[in-house]
N, C-alpha and C positions, 0 to 999 in steps of 0.2 A: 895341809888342806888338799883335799880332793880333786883330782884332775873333772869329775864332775861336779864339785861344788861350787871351783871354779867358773865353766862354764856357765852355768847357771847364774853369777854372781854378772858377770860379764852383757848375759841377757837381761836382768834386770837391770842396767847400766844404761843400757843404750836404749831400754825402754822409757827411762823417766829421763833421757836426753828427747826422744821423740816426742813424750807428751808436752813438755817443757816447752819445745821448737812448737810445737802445735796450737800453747796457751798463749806464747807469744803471736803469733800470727792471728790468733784471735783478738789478741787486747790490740794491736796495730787496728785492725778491719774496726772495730769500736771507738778506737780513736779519732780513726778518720770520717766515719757515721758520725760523731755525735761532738766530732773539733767545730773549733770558731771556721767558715769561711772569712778567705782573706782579699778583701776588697781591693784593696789598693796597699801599695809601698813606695812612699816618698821617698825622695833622694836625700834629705836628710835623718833618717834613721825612725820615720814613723809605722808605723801599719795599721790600716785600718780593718776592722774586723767585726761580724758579728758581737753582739753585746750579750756574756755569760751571767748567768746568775750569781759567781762568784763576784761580779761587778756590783752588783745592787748597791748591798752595804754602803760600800767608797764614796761611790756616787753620788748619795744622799747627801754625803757629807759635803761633796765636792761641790754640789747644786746649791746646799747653803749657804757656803762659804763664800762663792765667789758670784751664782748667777741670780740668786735672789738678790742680796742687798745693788746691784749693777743692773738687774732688769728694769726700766722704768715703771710697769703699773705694779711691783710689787716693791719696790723702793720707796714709791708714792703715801701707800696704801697702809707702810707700819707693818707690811705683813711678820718677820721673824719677830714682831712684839706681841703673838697672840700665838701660843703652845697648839691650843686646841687646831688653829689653819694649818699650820706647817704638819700638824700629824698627818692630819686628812689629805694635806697635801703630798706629802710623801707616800701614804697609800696610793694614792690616784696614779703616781710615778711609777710604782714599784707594778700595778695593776697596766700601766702602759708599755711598761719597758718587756714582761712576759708576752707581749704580741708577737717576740720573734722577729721585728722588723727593724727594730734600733743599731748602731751601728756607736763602734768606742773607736777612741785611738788610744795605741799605745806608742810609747820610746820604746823601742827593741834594746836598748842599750843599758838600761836601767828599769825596765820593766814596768815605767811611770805613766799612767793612764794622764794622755793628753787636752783629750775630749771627748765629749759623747754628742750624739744625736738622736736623740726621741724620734721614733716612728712609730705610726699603727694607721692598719688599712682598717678604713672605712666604709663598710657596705651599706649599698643604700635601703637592703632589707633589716639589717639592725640599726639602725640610726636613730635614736632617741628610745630607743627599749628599753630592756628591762634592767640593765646595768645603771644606765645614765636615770631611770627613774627610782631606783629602790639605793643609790649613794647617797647620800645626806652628807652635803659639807659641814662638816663640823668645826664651827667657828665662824665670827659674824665677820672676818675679815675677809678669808676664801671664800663665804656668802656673798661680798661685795664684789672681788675678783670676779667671781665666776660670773657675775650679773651681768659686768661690762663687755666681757668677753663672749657673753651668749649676744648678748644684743648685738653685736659683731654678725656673730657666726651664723647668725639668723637672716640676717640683710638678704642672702642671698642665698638660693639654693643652686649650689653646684652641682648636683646631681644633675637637675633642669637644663641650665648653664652650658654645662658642657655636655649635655648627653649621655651621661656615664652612670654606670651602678654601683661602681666604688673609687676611690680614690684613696692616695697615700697622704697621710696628713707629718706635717714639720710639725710637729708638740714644742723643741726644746733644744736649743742648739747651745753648748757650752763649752768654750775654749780655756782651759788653765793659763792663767798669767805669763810661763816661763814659754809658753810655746805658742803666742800672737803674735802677729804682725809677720806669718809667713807663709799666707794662703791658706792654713789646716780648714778655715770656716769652709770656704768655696770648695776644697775639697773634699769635705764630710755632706757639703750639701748635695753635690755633684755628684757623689755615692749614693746617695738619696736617689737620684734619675735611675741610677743602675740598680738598684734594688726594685724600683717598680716596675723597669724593665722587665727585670729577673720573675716579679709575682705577676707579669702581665695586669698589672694596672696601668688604664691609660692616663690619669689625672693626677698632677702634686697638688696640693695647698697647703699655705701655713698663717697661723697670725703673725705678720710680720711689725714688732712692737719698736723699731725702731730705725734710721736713716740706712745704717751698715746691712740691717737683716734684707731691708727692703733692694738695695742696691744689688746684692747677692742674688734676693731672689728674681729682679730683672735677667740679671746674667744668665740665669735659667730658661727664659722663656715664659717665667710667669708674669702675670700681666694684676694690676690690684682692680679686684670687684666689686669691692666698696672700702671705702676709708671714711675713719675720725678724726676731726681736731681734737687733741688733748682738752683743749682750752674751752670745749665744749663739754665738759662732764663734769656736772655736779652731782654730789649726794644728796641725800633726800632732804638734807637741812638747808640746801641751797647753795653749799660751800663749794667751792671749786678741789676737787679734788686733788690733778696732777700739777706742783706748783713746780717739781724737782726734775724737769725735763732731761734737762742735759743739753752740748750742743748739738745742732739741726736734728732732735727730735722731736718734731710737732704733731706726727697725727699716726697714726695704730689702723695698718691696712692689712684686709685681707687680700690676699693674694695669692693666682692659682692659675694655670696653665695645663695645655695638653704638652704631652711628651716631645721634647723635639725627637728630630728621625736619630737613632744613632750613627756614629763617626764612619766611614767610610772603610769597608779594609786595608789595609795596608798594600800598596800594588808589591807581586809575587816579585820575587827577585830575579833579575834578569839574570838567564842562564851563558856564561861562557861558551864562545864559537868554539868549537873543538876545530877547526881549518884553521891552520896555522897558516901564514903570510908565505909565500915564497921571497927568498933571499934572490935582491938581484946585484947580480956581478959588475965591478967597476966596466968590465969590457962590454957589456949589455947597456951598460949606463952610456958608454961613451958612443956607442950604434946609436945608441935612440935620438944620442943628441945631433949626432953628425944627420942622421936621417930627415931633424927637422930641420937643421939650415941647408938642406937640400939639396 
């Protein structure tokens, strides 16, 4: 081999080492453009984070499993007994969850999605347009769902209310079994504050469908602007719809709030006196004392 072939072999080397180092530094910058933001990290091995569309799928699964037959107005209602509601309803999820403003948890540990949190900002220039008018529920079940829930939603107008042109709405809060009873709800709602923070929304609200949600969303700052008794909702035959309450769920409030202020900085840390003490001597000790018995 040629002392020039070499060379030349040697330049090609360190060329496709250079474009190499260059495609890497590209896929990093893309990465971090187009990564989950990371909300929050619990002390016991959670993280909260933007919601991927690699999530959908699961989710669906995960919403059937555990938050439909547990939510009270779709528990009530028979809803997983009619194919046609739960399509149209999982569309409506998968059409809510692409808003960009939902938020998952996962175990860092096992890689096991915790919980999710439905979001989507609400403007008050798109509000009942063209989306909410050209969807057709499909299925007389999510017809009835939806019914009760608009007659809700309708009670009041928060736009008015609070002065505002958009707000962030709670759609859908869902804790997996193995990871309840250790704050995860209050902290995905509480994420919730920081994410409107984040899009400069000044307003939350959500349908708060039960005792735990409603308590939560006090904790917030939210305050209810109209509420239902259960015990007040019949269907068109006359029949009492929700007979399957639960304990202390009795009425489906809506409720919403302006942002409280956020938390305070942290005070800077106090800096170290650089003057160091002077060292006083036994024979200085024993002057000062004799001086004061005088």
């Amino acid at each position: 081999m040629s002392r020039k072939y070499r060379l030349e072999e040697e330049k090609a080397k360190q060329l496709n080492t250079e474009l190499q180092e260059e495609e890497d530094k590209i896929k990093l910058q893309r990465e971090r453009i187009f990564g989950p933001i990371v909300w929050k990290r619990l002390a016991y091995g959670i993280r909260i984070q933007d919601l991927q569309s690699m999530y959908f799928e699961p989710l669906l699964d995960i919403i059937e499993e555990h938050y439909i037959p547990e939510n009270v107005i779709f528990r009530n209602t028979r809803f997983l007994e009619d194919e046609k509601s739960v399509k149209s309803y999982n569309e409506k999820l998968i059409h809510s969850m692409k808003d960009r403003s939902s938020i998952i948890a996962i175990d860092e540990e096992n890689d096991e999605i915790a919980g999710v949190l439905i979001l989507k900002a609400v403007k008050k220039c798109d509000y009942g347009r063209v989306f909410s008018r050209i969807m057709l529920s499909d299925g007389l079940v999510y017809q009835s769902v939806k019914e009760f829930m608009n007659y809700i939603t309708r009670k009041v107008d928060i736009y008015e209310h609070f002065q505002c042109e958009i707000f962030l709405r709670y759609y859908l809060l869902c804790i997996t079994p193995p990871y309840r009873g250790k704050g995860l709800g209050y902290h995905m709602m509480q994420t919730g504050v920081d994410i409107a923070r984040h899009l400069n929304i000044p307003v939350i609200m959500g349908l708060m469908t039960n005792w735990k949600l409603q308590k939560l969303a006090r904790k917030l700052g939210m305050e209810t602007v109209f509420e239902i008794e259960y015990k007040t909702w019949h269907d068109k035959t006359g029949e009492l719809v929700f007979c399957n309450l639960g304990a202390g769920n009795y009425s489906c409030a809506l409720m919403a709030g302006e942002l409280p202020p956020p938390p305070p900085p942290p005070p800077p840390p106090k800096k170290e006196s650089n003057t160091k003490k002077e060292k006083v001597t036994r024979g200085e000790k024993r002057k000062a004392v004799q001086k004061q018995k005088g």
